[in-house]
N, C-alpha and C positions, 0 to 999 in steps of 0.2 A: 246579840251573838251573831258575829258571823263566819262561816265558812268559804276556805279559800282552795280552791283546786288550780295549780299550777298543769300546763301540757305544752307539747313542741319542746323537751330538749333535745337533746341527741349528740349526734359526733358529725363534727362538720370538721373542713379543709382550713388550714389559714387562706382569708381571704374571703372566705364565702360568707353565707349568708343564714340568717335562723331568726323565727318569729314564735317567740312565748307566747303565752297566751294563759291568763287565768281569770277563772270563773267565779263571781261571789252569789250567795245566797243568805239567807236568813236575817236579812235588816233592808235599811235605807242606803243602797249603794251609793247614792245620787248624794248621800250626808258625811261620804268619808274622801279622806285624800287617800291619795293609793300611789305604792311605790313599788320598784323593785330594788330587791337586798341581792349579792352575792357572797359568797364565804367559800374558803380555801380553807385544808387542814391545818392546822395549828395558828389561823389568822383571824382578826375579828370581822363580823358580817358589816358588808359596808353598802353605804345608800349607792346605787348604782343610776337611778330616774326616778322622779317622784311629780306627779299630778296632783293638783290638789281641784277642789269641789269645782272650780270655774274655769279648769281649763290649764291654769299655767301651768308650765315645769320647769324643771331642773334638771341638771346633769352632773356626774359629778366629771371633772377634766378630764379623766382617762378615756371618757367614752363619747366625751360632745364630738358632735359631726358625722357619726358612727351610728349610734343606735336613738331609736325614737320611742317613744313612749306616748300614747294613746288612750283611752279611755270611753265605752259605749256605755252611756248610763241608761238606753233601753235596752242594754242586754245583759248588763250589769258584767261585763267584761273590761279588762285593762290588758295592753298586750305590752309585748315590748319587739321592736321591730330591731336586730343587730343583722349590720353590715362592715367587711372589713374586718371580720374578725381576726385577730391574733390569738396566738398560746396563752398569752396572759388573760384571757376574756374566762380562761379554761372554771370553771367554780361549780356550787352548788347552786342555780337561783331561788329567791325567794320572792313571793307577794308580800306586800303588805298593805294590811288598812288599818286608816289611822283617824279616827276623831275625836275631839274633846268639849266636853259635856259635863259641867262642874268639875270630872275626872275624865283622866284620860281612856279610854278606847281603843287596843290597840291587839290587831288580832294576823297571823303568820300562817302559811300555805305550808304545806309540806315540802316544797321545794320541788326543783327537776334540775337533773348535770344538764349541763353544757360542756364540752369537750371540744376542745378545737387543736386539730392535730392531723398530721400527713401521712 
């Protein structure tokens, strides 16, 4: 089992800048890929950066060049660094960790807004 505390949203300008930041506990951080989700009302939650155990990631195209995504397996934190933000960045975010293990593993933060607006 693990637990996921997402912190750092808030209301920021177009343009500016905002650093997530989510905390895990209760397993082997260092055994899971870890991503961030975001989601709009009426829209489905979509993969936004994802880290997996050794380092690499992804982006998905709306955000490459923009925001970074990170990971301290001694502090068992993943962040996500956004710069440049636009209106459209605007969502709910989400953690995620993910491993599979005969079965899948797959466990969601409570999220935090991001608001991006003048």
């Amino acid at each position: 089992q693990v637990q996921l505390v997402e912190s750092g949203g808030g209301l920021v300008q177009p343009g500016g800048s905002l650093r997530l930041s989510c905390a895990a506990s209760g397993s082997i951080f260092s055994n899971y890929a870890m991503a961030w989700y975001r989601q709009t009302p009426g829209k489905q939650r979509e993969l936004v950066a994802g880290i997996n155990r050794y380092g690499s990631t992804n982006y998905a195209d709306s955000v490459k060049g923009r925001f970074t995504i990170s990971r301290d397996n001694a502090k068992n934190t993943v962040d996500l660094q956004m710069s440049s933000l636009k209106t459209e960045d605007t969502a709910v975010y989400y953690c995620n960790a993910r491993r599979f293990d005969i079965r899948l593993y797959e466990y969601w933060g409570q999220g935090t807004q991001v608001t991006v607006s003048s």
